[in-house]
C-alpha beads as a LAMMPS data file, in Angstrom:
LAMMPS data file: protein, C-alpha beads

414 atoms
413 bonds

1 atom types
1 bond types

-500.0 500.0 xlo xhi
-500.0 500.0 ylo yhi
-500.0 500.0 zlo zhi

Masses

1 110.0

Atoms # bond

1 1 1 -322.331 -264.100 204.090
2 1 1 -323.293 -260.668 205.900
3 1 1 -321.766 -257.532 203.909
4 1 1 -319.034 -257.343 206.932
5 1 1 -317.959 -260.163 205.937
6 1 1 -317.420 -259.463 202.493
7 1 1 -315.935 -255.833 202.853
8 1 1 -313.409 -258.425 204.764
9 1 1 -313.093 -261.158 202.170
10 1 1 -312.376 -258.016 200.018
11 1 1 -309.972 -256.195 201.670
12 1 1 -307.885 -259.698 202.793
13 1 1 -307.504 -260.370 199.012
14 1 1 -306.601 -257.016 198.697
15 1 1 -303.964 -257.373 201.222
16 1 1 -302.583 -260.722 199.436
17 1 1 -302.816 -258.848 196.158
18 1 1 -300.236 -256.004 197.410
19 1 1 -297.672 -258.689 198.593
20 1 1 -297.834 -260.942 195.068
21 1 1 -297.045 -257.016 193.463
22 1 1 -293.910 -256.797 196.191
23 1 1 -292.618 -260.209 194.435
24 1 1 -293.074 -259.355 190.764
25 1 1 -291.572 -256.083 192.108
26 1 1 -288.513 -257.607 193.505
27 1 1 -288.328 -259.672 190.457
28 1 1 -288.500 -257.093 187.940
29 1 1 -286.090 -254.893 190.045
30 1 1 -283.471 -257.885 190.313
31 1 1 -283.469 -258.365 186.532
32 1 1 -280.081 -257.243 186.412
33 1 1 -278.418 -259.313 189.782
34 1 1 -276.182 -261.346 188.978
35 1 1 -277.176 -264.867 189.930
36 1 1 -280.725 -264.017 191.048
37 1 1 -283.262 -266.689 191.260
38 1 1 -287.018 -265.179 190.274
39 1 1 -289.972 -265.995 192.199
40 1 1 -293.752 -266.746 192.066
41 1 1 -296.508 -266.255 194.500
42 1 1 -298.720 -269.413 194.932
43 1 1 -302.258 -268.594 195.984
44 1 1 -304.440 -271.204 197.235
45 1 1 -308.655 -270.399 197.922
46 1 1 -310.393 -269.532 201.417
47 1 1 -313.274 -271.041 202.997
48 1 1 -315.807 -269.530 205.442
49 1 1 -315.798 -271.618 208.285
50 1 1 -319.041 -271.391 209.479
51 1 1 -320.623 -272.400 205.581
52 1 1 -318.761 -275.628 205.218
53 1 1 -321.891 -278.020 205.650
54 1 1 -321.529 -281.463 206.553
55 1 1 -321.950 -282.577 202.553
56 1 1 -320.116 -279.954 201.688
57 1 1 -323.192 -278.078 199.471
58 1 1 -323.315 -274.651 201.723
59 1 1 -319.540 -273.503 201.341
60 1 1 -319.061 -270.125 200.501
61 1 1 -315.378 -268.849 199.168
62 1 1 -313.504 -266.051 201.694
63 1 1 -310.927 -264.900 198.957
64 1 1 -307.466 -265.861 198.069
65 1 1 -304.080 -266.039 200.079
66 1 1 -300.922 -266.579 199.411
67 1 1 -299.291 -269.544 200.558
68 1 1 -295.706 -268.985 200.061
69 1 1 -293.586 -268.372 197.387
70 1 1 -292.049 -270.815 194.921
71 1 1 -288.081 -269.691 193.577
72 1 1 -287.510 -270.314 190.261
73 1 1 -284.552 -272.451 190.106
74 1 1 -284.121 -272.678 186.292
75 1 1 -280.726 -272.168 185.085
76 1 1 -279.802 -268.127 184.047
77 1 1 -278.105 -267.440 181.080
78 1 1 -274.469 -267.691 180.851
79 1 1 -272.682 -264.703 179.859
80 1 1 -268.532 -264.458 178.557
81 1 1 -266.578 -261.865 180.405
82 1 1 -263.181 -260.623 180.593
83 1 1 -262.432 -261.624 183.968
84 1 1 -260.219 -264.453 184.845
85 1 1 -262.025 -264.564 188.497
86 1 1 -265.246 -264.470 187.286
87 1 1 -267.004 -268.180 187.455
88 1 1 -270.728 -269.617 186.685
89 1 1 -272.389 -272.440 187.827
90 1 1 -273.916 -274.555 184.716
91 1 1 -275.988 -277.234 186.353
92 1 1 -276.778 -277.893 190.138
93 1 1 -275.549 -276.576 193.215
94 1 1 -274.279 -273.223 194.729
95 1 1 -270.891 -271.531 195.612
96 1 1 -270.147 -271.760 199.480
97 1 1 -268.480 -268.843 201.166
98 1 1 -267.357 -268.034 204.396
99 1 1 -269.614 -264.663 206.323
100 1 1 -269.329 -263.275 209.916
101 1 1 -272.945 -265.203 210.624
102 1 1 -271.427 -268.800 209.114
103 1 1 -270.708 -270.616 205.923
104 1 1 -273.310 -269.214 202.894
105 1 1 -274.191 -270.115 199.510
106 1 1 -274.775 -268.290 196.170
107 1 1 -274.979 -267.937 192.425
108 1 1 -272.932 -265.399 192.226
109 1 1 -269.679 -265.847 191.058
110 1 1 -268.419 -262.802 190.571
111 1 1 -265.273 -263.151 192.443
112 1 1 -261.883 -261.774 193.004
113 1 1 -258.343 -261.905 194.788
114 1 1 -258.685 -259.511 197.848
115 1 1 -254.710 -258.185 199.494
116 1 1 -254.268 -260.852 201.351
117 1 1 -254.539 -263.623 198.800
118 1 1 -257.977 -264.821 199.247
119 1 1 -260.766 -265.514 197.011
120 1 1 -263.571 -263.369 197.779
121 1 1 -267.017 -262.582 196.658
122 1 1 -267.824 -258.730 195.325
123 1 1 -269.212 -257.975 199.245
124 1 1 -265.847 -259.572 200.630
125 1 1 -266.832 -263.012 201.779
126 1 1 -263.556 -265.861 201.000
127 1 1 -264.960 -268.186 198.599
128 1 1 -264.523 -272.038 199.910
129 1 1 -262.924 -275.052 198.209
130 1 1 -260.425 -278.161 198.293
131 1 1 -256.842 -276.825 199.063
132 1 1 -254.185 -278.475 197.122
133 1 1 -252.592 -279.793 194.295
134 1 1 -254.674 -282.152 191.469
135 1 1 -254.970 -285.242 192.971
136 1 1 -254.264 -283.970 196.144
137 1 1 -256.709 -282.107 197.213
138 1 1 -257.611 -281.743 201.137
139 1 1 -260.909 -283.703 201.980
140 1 1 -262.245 -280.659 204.142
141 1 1 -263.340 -277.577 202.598
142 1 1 -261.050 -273.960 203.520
143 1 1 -260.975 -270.348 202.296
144 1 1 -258.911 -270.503 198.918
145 1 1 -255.896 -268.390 198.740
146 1 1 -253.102 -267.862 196.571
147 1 1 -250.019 -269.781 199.096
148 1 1 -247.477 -270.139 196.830
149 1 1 -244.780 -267.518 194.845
150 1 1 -242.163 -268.527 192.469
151 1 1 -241.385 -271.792 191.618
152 1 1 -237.964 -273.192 192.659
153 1 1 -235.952 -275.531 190.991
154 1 1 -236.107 -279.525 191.136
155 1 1 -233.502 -281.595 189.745
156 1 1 -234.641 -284.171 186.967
157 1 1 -234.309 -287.822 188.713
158 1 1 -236.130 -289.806 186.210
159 1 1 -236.050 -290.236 181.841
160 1 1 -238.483 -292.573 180.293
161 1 1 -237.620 -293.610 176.576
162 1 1 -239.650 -295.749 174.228
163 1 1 -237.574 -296.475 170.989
164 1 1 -236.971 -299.326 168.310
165 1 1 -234.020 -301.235 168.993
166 1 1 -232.639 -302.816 165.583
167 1 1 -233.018 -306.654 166.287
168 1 1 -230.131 -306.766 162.922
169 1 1 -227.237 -304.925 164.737
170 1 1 -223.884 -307.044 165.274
171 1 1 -222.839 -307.913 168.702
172 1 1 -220.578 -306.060 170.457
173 1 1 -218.444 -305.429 174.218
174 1 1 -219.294 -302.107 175.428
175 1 1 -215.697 -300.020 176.044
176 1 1 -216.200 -296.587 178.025
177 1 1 -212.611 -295.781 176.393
178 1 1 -214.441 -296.118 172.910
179 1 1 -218.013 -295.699 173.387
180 1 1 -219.469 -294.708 169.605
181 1 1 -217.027 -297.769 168.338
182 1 1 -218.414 -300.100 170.876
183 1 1 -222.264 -299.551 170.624
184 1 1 -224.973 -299.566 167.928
185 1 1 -227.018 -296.354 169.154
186 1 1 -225.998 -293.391 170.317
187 1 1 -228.649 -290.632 172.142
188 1 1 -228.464 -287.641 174.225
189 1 1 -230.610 -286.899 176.704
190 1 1 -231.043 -283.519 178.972
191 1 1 -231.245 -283.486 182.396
192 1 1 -231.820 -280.712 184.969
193 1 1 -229.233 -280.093 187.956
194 1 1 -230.060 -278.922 191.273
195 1 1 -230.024 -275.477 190.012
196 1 1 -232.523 -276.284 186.836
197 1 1 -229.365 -275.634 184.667
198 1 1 -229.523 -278.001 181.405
199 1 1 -226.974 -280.770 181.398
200 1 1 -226.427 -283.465 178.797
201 1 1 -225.650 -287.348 179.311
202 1 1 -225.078 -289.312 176.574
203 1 1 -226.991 -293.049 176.434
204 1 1 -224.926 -295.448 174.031
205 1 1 -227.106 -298.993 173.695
206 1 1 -225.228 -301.802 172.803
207 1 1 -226.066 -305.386 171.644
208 1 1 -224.343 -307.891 173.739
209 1 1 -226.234 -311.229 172.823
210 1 1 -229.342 -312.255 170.710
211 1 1 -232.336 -310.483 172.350
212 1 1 -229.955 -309.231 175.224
213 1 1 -228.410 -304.953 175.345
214 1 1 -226.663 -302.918 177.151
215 1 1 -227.065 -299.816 177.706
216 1 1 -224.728 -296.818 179.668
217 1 1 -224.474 -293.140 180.340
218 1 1 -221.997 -291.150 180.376
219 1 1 -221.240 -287.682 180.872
220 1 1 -218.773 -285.203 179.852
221 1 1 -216.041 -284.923 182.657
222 1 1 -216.010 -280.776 181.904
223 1 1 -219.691 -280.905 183.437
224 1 1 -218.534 -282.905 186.635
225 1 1 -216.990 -281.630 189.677
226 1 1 -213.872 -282.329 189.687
227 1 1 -213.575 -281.622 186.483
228 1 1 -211.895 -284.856 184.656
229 1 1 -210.961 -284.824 180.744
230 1 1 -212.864 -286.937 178.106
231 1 1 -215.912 -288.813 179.281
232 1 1 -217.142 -290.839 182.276
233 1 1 -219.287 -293.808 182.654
234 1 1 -221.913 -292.848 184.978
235 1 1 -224.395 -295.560 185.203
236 1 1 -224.819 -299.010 183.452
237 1 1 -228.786 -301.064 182.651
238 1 1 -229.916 -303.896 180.742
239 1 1 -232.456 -304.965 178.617
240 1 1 -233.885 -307.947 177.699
241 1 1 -236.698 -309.003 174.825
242 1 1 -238.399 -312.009 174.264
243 1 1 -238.288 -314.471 170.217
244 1 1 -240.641 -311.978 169.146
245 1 1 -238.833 -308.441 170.196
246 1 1 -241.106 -307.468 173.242
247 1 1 -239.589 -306.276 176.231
248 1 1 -238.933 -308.924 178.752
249 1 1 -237.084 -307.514 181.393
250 1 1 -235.469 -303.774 181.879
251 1 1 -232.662 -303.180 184.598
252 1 1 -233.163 -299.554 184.378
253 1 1 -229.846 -297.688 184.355
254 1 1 -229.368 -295.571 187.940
255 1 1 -227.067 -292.585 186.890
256 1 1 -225.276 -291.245 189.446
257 1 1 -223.321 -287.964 188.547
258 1 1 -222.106 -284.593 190.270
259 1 1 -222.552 -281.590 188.321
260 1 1 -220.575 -278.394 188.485
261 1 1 -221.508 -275.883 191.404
262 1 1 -224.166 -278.816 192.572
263 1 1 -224.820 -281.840 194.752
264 1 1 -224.777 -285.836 193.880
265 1 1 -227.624 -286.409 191.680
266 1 1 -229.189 -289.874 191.054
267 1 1 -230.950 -290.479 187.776
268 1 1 -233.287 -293.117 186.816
269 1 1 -233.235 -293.950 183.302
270 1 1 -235.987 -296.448 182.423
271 1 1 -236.893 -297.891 178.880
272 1 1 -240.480 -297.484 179.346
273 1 1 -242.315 -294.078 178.811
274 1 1 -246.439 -293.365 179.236
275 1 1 -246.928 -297.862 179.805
276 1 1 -245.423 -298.244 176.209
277 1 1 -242.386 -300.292 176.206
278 1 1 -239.219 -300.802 174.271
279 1 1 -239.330 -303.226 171.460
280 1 1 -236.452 -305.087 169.141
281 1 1 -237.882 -305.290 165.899
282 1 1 -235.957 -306.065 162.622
283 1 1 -235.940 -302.324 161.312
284 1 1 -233.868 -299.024 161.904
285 1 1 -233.299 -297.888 165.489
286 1 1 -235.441 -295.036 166.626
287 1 1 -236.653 -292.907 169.449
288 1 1 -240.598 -292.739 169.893
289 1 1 -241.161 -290.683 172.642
290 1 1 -238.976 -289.424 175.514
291 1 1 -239.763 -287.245 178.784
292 1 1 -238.108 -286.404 181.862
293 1 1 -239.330 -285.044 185.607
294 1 1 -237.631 -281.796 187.176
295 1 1 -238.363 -277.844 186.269
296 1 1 -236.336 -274.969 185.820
297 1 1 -236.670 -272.094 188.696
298 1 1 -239.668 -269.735 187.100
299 1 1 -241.759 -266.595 188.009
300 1 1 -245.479 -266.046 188.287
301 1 1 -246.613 -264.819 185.176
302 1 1 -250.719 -265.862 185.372
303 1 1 -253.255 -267.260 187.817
304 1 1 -256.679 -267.964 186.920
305 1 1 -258.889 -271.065 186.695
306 1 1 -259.533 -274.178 184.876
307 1 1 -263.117 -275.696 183.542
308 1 1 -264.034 -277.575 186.500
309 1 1 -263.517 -274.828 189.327
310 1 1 -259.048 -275.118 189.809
311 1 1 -256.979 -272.625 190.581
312 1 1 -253.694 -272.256 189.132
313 1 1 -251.264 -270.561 189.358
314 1 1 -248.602 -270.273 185.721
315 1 1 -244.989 -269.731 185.729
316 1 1 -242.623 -268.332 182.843
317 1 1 -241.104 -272.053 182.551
318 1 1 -244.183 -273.761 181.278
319 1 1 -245.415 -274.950 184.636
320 1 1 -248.917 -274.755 186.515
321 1 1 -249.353 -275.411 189.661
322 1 1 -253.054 -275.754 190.952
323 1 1 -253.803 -274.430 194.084
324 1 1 -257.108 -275.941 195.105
325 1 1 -260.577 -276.556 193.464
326 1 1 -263.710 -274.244 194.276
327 1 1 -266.166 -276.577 196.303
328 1 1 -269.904 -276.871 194.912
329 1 1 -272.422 -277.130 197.593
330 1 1 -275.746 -279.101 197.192
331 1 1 -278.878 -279.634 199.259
332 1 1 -281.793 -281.861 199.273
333 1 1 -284.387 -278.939 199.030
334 1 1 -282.729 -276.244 197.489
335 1 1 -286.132 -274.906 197.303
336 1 1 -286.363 -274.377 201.439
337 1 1 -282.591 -272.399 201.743
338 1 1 -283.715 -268.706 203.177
339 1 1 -282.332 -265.850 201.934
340 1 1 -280.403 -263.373 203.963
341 1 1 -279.164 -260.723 201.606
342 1 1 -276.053 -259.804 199.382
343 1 1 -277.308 -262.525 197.291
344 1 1 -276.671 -265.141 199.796
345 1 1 -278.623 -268.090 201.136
346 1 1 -278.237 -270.033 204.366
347 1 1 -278.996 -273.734 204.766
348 1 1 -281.731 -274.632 207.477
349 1 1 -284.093 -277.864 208.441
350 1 1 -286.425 -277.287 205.440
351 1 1 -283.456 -277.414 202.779
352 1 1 -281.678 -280.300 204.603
353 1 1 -278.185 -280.528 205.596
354 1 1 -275.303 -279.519 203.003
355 1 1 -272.652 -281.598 200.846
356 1 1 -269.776 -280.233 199.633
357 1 1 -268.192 -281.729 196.142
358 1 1 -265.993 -280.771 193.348
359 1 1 -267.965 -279.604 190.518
360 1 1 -269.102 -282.430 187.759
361 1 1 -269.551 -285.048 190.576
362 1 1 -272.355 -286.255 192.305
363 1 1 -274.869 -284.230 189.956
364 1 1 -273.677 -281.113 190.666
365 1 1 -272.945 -278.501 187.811
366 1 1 -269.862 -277.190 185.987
367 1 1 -267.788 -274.591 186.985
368 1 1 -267.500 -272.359 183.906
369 1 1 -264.553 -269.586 183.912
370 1 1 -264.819 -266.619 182.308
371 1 1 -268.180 -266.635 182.824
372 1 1 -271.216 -265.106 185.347
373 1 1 -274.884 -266.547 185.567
374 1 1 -277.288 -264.038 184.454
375 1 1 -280.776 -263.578 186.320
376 1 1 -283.047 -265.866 185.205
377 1 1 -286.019 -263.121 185.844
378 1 1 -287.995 -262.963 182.322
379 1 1 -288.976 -259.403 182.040
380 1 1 -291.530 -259.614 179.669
381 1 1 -293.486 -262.134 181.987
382 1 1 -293.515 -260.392 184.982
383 1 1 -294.630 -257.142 182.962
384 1 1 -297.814 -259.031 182.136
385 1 1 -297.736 -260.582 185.506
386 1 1 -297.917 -257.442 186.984
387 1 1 -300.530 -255.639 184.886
388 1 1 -302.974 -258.981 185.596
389 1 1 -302.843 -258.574 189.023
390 1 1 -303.057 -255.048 188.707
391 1 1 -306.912 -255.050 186.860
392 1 1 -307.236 -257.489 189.682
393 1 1 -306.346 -255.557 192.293
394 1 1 -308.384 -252.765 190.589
395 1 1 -311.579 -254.836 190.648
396 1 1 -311.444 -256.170 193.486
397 1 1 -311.178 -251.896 194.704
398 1 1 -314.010 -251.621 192.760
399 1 1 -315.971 -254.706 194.647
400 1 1 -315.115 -253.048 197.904
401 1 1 -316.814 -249.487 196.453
402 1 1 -319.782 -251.264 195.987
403 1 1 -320.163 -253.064 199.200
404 1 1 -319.470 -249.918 200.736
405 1 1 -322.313 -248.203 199.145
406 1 1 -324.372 -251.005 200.256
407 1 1 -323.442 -250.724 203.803
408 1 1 -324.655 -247.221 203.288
409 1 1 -327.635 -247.836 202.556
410 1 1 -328.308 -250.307 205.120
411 1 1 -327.389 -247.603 207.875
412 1 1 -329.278 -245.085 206.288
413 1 1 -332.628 -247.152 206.211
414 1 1 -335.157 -245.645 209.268

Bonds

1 1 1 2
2 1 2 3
3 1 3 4
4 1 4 5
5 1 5 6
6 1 6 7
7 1 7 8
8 1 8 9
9 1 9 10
10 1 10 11
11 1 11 12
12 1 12 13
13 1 13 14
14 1 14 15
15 1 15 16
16 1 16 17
17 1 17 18
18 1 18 19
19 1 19 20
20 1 20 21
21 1 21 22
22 1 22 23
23 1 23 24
24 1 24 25
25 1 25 26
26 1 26 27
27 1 27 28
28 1 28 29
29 1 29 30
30 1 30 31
31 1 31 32
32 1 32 33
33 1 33 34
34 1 34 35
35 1 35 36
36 1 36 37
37 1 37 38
38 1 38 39
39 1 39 40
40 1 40 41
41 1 41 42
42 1 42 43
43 1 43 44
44 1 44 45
45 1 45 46
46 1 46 47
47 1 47 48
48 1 48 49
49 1 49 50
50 1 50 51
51 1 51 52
52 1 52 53
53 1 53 54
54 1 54 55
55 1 55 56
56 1 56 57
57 1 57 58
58 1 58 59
59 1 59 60
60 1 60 61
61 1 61 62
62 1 62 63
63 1 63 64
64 1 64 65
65 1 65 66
66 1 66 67
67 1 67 68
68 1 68 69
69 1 69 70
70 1 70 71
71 1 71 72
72 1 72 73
73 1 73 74
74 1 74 75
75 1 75 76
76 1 76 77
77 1 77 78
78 1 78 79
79 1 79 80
80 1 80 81
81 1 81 82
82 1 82 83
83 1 83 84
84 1 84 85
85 1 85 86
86 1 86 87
87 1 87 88
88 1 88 89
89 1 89 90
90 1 90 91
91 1 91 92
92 1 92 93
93 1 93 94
94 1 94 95
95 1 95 96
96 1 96 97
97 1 97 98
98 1 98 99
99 1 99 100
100 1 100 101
101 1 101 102
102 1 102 103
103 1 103 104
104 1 104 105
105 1 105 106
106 1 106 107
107 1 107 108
108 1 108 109
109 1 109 110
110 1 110 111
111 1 111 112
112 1 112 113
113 1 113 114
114 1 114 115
115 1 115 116
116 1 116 117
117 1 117 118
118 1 118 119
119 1 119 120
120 1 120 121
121 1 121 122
122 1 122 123
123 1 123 124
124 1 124 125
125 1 125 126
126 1 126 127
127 1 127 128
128 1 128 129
129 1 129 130
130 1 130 131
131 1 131 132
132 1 132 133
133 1 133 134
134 1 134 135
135 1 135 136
136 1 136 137
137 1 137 138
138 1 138 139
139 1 139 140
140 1 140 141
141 1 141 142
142 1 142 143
143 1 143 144
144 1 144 145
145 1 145 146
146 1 146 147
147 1 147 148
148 1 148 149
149 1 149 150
150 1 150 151
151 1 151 152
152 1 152 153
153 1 153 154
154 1 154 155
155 1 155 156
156 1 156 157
157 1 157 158
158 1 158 159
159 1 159 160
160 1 160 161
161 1 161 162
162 1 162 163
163 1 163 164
164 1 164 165
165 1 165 166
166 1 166 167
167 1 167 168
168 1 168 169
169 1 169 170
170 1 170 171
171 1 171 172
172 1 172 173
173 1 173 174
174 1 174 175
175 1 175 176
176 1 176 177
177 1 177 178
178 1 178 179
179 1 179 180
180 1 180 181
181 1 181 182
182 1 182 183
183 1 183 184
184 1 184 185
185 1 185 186
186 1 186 187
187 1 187 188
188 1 188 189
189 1 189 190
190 1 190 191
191 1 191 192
192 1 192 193
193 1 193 194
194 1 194 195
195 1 195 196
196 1 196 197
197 1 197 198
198 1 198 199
199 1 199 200
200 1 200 201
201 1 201 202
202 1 202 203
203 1 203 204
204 1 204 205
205 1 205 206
206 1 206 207
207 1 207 208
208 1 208 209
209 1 209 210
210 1 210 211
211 1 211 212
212 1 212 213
213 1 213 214
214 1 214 215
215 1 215 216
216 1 216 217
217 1 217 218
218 1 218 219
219 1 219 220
220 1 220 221
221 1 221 222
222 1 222 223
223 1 223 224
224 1 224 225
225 1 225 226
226 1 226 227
227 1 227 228
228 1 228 229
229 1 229 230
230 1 230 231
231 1 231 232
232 1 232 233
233 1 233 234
234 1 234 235
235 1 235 236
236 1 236 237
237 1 237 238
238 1 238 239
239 1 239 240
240 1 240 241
241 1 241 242
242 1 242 243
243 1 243 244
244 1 244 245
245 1 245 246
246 1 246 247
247 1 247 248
248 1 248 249
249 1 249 250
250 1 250 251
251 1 251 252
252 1 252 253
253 1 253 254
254 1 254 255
255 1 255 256
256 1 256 257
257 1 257 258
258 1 258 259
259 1 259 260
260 1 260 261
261 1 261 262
262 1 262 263
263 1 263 264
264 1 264 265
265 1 265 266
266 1 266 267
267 1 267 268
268 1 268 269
269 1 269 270
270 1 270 271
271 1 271 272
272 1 272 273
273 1 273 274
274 1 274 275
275 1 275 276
276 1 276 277
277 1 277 278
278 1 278 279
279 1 279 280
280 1 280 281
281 1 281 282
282 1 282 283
283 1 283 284
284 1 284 285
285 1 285 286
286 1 286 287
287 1 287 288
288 1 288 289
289 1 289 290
290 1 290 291
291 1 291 292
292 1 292 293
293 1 293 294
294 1 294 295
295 1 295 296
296 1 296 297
297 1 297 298
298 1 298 299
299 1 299 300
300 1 300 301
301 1 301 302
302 1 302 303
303 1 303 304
304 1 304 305
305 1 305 306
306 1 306 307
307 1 307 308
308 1 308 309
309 1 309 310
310 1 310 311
311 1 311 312
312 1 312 313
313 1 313 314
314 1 314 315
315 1 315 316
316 1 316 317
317 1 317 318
318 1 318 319
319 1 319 320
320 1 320 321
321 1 321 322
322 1 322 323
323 1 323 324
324 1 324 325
325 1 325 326
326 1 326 327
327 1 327 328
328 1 328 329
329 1 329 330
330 1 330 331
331 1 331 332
332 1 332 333
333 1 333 334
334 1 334 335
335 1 335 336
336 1 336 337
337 1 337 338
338 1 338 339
339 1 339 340
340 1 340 341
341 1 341 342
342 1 342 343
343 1 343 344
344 1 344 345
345 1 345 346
346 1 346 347
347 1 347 348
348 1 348 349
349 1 349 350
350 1 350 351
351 1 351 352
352 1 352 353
353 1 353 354
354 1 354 355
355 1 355 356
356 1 356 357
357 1 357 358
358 1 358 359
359 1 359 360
360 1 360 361
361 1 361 362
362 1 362 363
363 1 363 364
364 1 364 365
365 1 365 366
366 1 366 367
367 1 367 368
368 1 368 369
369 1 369 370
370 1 370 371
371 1 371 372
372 1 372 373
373 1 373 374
374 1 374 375
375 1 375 376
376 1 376 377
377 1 377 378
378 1 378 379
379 1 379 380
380 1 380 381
381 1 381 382
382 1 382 383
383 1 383 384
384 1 384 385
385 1 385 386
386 1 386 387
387 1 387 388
388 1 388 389
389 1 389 390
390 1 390 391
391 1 391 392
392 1 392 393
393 1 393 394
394 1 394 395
395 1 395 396
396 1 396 397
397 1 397 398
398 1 398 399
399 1 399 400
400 1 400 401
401 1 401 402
402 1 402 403
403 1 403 404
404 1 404 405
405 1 405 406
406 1 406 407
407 1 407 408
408 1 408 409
409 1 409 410
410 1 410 411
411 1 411 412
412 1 412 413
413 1 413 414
């Protein structure tokens, strides 16, 4: 190798020295990003063409270059916040959001409710996901946005009961004139009118044969329109259990009534609540559990997000509503996404094409709230990282020096 040729070999390593110090730069100076992904340079040896001998005995080494760089793809630390917007990524994938140049992906979650109602990152990008409510959501992915204000009334239309019925209770008629006389159990249930205004009906079970009951609402005739005096029989079921006191067969009892200041209401009253069934055993009558659909009216009072990436919105009655889920986006090669800025990534053909999920599926990560993904630069490494190629961009400075003194000697020879 002539000493042009190494004052090259030289100064091309010096070259691909300077650019591995511009990524453990960038590194260090991204320390503090939020979702940043760190990088290495990857060096591989050159050859001198014109040494490689057929048995391979004459090659001489032309320096070092850098191949590419590989991003570090470890998971960054999690870190608590006091934001209710603010979301992390534990696991695979990236967030998707929407940008003037196309759908993007990121780390970043550090998100918020811009005046329109949309989710959008810190630089103003809407944040994508599955519109709608759990179990509902929309198959395609859509900018998230807050769609919905208060919540408005819904009238109850169906009570589930599971109880004991005392298998040892005399037989009886049921008379609407004399309901507590006629019956063995008395309960009161609360319903919800059209306006979400509580009402009460009153459920008297009566046994009418062995293993066979009865059992009716009724309702005070104050509550009705038109008002009537005492109480009225509103809807009528039976029930039927087997020799051994399991349910056989329920009628269900379809309440009809007319509240005060409200619209016909049908009611389905079934014996059955959460798949666990009525039963007539030999001991004291009792209710197990009861429930009952319908809501009162109520007012925003919260909206943030659930583990797993939904957004929901709470209301002063109890309620939540979700509003959609944040979508998780995968790729093949996460490794080949390019960067673009903003800490945002775009998909091309080295990364493969995207898929979209809810979080927790399909090996993607969890969607923490509350929570942003540190950088997942190590400081202390690419301190030493850079003081190692430092010497070596010294010495290789200091290999130049001395092929340039050679050089002039050579040209100073007579």
């Amino acid at each position: 190798m002539s000493l042009f040729q190494s004052l090259n070999v030289t100064s091309n390593t010096s070259n691909q020295l300077g650019r591995k110090l511009e990524i453990v730069g960038d590194n260090i100076n991204n320390a503090g990003t939020t979702g940043f992904k760190g990088n290495r340079a990857e060096f591989s040896e050159m050859l001198v063409d014109a040494s490689i001998g057929v048995d391979g005995g004459n090659q001489i080494g032309a320096g070092a270059v850098i191949d590419g760089k590989t991003r570090d793809l470890a998971q960054g630390t999690l870190s608590n916040t006091d934001s209710a917007t603010d979301l992390a990524i534990d696991g695979n994938g990236l967030f998707a959001v929407d940008t003037p140049f196309g759908q993007a992906y990121t780390r970043d979650g550090s998100f918020h409710f811009d005046r329109d109602g949309f989710l959008v990152s810190s630089d103003g990008h809407k944040v994508l996901g599955f519109n709608g409510e759990e179990g509902r959501e929309s198959n395609s992915v859509a900018p998230l946005r807050i769609s919905k204000g208060n919540m408005n009334p819904v009238a109850t239309s169906n009570v589930k009961m599971t109880m004991n019925l005392d298998a040892r209770e005399d037989i009886k008629v049921f008379d609407p004139l004399s309901p507590r006389e006629t019956s063995s159990f008395e309960r009161s249930v609360t319903v919800l009118d059209a306006k979400g205004e509580q009402q009460s009906l009153e459920v008297y079970f009566t046994k009418t044969s062995d293993g066979n009951w009865s059992y009716n609402a009724m309702a005070n005739g104050d509550d009705l329109e038109p008002q009537v005096e005492g109480k009225v029989l509103v809807g009528t079921g039976n029930v039927t259990f087997d020799d051994k006191g399991y349910l056989q067969n329920d009628s269900g009892l379809n309440a009809t009534a007319t509240f005060k200041g409200g619209e016909q209401q049908a009611i389905n009253i079934s014996l059955t609540n959460k798949d666990e069934p009525t039963t007539q055993f030999g001991t004291d009558t009792s209710v197990s559990s009861n429930s009952r659909d319908g809501n009162t009216g109520g007012s925003v009072v919260g909206l943030g997000f659930d583990q797993g990436g939904s957004m929901t919105l709470r209301y002063d009655n109890g309620k939540s509503v979700q509003l959609g889920k944040v979508a998780i986006a995968k790729f093949a090669n996460e490794q080949g996404l390019r960067k673009v800025g903003q800490n945002l990534y775009v998909g091309n053909q080295t990364s493969g094409q995207v898929s979209l999920g809810q979080s927790g599926k399909e090996a993607r990560g969890e969607i923490r709230t509350n929570a942003l993904e540190l950088s997942n630069v190590d400081i202390t490494n690419n301190f030493v990282d850079m003081m190692k190629t430092q010497k070596s961009f010294s010495a290789n400075a200091q290999a130049m020096g001395a092929i340039d003194s050679l050089l002039k000697n050579v040209i100073a020879l007579k």
